[in-house]
VOPAGU-2260 file (C-alpha; in pm, 1 decimal, decimal comma):
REM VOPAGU-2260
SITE   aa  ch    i         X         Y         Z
SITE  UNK   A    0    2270,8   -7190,7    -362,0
SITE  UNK   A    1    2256,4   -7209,8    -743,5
SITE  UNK   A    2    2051,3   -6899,3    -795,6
SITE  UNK   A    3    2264,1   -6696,0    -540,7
SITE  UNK   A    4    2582,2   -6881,5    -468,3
SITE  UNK   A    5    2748,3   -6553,1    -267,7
SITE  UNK   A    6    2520,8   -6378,6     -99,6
SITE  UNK   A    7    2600,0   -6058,2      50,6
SITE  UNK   A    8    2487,1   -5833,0     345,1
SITE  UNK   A    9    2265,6   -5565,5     176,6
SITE  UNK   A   10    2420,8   -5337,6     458,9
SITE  UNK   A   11    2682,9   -5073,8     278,7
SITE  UNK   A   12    3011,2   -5110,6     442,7
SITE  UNK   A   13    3376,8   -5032,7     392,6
SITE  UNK   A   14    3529,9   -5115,2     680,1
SITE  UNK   A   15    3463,0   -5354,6    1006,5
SITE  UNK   A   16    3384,3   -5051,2    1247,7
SITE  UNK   A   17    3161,1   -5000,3     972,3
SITE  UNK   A   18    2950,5   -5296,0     943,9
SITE  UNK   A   19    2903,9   -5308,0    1314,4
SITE  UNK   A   20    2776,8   -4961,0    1360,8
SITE  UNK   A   21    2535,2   -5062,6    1027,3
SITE  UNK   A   22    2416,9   -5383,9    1261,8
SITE  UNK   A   23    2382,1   -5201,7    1542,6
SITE  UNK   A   24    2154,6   -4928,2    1342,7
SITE  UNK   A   25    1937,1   -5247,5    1173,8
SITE  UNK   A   26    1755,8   -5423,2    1495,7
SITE  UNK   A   27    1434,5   -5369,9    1373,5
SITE  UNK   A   28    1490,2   -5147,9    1120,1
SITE  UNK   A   29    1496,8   -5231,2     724,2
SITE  UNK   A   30    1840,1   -5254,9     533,6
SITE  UNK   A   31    1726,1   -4963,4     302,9
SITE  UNK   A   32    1683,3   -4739,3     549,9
SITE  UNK   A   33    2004,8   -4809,2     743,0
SITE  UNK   A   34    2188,9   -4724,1     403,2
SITE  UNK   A   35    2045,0   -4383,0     395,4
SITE  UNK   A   36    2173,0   -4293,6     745,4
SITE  UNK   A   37    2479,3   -4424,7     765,9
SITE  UNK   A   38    2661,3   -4240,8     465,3
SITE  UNK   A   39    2643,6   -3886,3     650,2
SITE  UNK   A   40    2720,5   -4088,0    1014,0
SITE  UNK   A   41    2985,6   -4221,7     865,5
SITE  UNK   A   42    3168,4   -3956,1     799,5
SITE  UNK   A   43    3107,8   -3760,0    1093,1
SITE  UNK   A   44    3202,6   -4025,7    1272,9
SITE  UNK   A   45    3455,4   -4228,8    1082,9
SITE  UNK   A   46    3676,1   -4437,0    1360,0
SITE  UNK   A   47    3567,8   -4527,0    1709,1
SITE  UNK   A   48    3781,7   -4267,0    1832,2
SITE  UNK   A   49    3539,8   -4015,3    1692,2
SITE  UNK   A   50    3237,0   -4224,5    1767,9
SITE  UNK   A   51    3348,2   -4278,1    2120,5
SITE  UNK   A   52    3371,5   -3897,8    2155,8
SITE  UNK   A   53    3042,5   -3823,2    2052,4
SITE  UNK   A   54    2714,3   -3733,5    2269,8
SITE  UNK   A   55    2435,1   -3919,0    2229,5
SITE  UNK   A   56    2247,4   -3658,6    2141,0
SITE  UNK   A   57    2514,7   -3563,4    1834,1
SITE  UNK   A   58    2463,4   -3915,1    1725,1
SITE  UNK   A   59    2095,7   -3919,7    1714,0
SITE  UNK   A   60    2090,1   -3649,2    1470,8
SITE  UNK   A   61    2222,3   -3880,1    1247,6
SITE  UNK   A   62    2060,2   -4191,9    1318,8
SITE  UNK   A   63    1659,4   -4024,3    1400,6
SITE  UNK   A   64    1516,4   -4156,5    1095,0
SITE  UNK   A   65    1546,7   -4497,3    1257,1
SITE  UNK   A   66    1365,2   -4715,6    1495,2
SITE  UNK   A   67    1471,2   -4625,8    1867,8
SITE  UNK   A   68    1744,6   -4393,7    1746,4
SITE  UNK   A   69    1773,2   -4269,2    2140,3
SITE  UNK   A   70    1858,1   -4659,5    2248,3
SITE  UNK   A   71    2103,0   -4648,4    1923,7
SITE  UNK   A   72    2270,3   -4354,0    2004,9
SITE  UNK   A   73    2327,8   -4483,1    2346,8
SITE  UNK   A   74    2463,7   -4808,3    2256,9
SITE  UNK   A   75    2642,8   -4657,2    1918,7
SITE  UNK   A   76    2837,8   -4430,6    2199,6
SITE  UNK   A   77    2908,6   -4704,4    2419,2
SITE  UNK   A   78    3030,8   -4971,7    2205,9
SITE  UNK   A   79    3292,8   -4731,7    2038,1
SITE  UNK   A   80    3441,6   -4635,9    2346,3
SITE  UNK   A   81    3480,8   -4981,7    2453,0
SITE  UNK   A   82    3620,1   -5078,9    2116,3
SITE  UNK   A   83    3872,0   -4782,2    2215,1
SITE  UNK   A   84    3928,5   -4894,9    2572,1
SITE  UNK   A   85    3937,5   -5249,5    2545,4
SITE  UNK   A   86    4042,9   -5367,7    2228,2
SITE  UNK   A   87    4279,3   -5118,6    2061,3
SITE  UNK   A   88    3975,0   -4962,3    1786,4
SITE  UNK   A   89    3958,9   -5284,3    1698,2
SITE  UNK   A   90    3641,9   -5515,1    1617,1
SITE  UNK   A   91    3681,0   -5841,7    1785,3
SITE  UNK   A   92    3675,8   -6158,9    1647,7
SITE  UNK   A   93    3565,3   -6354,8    1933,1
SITE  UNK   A   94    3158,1   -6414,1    1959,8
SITE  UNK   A   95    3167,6   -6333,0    2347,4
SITE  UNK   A   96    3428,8   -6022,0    2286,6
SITE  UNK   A   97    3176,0   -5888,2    2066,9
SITE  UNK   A   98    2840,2   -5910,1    2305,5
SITE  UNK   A   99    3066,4   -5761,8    2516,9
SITE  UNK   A  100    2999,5   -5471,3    2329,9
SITE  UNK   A  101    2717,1   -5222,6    2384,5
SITE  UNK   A  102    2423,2   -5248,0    2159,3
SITE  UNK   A  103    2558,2   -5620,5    2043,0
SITE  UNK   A  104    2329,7   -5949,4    2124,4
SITE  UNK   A  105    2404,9   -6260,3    2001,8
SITE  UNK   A  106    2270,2   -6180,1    1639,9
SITE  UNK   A  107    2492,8   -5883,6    1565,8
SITE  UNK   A  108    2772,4   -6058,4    1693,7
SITE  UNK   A  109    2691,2   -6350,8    1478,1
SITE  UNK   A  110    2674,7   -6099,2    1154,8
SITE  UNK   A  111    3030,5   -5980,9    1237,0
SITE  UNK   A  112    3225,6   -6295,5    1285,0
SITE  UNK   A  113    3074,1   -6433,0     985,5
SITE  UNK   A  114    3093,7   -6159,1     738,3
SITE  UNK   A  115    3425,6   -6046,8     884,6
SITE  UNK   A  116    3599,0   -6316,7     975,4
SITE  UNK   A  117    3398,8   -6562,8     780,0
SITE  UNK   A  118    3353,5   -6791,2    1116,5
SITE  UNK   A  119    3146,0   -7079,9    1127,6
SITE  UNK   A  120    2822,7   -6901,0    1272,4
SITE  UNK   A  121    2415,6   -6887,4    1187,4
SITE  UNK   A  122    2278,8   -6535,4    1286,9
SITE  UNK   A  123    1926,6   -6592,6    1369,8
SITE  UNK   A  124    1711,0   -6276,3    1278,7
SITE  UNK   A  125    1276,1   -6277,7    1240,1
SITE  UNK   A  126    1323,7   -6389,0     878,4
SITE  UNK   A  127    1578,3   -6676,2     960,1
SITE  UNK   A  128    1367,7   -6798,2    1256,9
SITE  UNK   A  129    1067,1   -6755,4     997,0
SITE  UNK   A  130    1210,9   -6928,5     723,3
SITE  UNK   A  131    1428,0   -7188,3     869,5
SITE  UNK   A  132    1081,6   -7353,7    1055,7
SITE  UNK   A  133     849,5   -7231,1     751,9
SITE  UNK   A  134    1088,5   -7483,8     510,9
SITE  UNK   A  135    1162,3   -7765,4     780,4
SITE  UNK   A  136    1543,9   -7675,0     800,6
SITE  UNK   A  137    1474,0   -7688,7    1206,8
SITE  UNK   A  138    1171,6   -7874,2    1397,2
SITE  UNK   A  139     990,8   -7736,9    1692,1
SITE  UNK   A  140    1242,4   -7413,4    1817,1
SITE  UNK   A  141    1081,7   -7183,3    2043,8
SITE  UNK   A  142    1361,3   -6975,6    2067,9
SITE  UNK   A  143    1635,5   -6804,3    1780,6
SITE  UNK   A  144    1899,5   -6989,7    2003,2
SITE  UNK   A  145    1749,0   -7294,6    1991,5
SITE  UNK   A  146    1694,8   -7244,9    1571,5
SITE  UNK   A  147    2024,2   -7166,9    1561,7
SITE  UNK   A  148    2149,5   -7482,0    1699,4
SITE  UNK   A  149    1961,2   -7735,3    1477,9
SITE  UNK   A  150    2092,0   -7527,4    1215,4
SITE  UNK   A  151    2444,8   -7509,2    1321,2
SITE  UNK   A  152    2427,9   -7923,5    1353,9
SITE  UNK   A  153    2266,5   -7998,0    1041,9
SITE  UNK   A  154    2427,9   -7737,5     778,9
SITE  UNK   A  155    2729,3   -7825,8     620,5
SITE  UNK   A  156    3053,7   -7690,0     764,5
SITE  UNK   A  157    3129,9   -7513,1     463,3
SITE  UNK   A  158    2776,4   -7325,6     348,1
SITE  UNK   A  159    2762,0   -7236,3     706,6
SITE  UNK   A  160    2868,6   -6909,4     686,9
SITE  UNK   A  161    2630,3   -6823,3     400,4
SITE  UNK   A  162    2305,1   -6975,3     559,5
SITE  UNK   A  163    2242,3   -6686,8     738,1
SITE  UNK   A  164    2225,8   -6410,7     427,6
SITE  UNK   A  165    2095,6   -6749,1     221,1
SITE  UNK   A  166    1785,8   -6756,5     467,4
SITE  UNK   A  167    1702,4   -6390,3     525,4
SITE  UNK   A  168    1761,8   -6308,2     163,6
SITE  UNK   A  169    1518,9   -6561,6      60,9
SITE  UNK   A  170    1274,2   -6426,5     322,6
SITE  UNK   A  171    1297,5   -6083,1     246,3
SITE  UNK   A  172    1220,8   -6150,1    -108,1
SITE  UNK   A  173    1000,4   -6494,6    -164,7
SITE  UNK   A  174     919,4   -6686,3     154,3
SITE  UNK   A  175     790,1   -6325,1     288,0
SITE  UNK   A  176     561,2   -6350,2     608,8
SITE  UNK   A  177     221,7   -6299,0     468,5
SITE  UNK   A  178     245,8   -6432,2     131,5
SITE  UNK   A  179     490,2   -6642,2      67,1
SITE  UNK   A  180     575,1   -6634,8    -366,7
SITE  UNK   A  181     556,7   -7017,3    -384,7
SITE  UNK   A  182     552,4   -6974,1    -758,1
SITE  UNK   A  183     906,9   -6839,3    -763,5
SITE  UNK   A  184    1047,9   -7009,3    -542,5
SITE  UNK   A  185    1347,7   -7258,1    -681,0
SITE  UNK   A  186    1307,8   -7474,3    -337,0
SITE  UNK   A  187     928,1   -7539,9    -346,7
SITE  UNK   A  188     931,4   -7943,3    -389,3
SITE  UNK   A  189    1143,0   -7919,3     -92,1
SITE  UNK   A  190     950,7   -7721,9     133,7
SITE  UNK   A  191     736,8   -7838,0     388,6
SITE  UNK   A  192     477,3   -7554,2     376,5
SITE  UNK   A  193     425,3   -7571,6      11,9
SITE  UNK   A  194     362,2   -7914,6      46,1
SITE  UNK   A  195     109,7   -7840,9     313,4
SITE  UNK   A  196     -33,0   -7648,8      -0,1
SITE  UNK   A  197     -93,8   -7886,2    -244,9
């Protein structure tokens, strides 16, 4: 918290559409490389009205470069015309409004409501399911849902909806999967596995 006391989605966004379609386009797929399609999809495709009008196959010209870009295309296509249908071209607030949605699980939704509508929620991803057990934030979770909840009930009300981007920033960049930089890492004399270490 002290080194990073805002942390930020490293997805480019201007708008809530936006993020959402930059979610969507991340399942399994790297930040980074999301930012380098979505400028040109973007504005080809700049409301869910022109989204929902697409083909697939338009879409996936944009979005190739990606993993599963045919899946993505689909879903991309689907969840803007039922953002059109349903809810005015309008991103929900609501956590089961949003998995409603084509192409959104409970992560993505997660993502949304808390970096839209800054609501109470943990998105679980690999490097928050990772981290969260690798530290001891959560004991024995077999499943993201199940991480999730333990850190739901012991988080804070208000750092909750920063533990997500807290976690997967500090995954992505010290507690990585192979290797984790112990040496760097501000949280060390509180961490389980380095204690395991020394």
């Amino acid at each position: 918290m002290q080194t990073n006391p805002n942390p930020r989605s490293e997805l480019n966004y201007t708008t809530p559409f936006e993020l959402l379609v930059a979610v969507i386009l991340s399942a399994q797929c790297t930040d980074k490389r999301v930012n380098l399609i979505t400028p040109a999809l973007f504005e080809a495709f700049p409301t869910p009205e022109k989204m929902a009008e697409a083909e697939p196959y338009e879409l996936f010209e944009y979005i190739k470069s990606c993993s599963y870009p045919n899946n993505k295309a689909i879903h991309l296509q689907g969840m803007a015309q039922k953002l059109v249908s349903n809810f005015k071209s309008t991103v929900p607030e609501n956590i089961d409004d949003l998995q409603s949605l084509p192409g959104v699980g409970r992560k993505t939704a997660n993502v949304i409501a808390s970096v839209i509508f800054n609501a109470p929620t943990i998105a679980v991803d690999t490097h928050v399911f990772r981290v969260a057990a690798r530290i001891g934030l959560v004991e024995n979770t077999k499943t993201p849902l199940d991480t999730e909840k333990q850190l739901m009930y012991y988080t804070p009300t208000e750092y909750i909806p920063q533990m997500h981007h807290w976690l997967i920033l500090h995954g992505r960049y010290i507690c990585v999967a192979r290797k984790p930089k112990c040496e760097e890492c501000g949280i060390k004399e509180v961490c389980d596995f380095y204690k395991s270490t020394i």
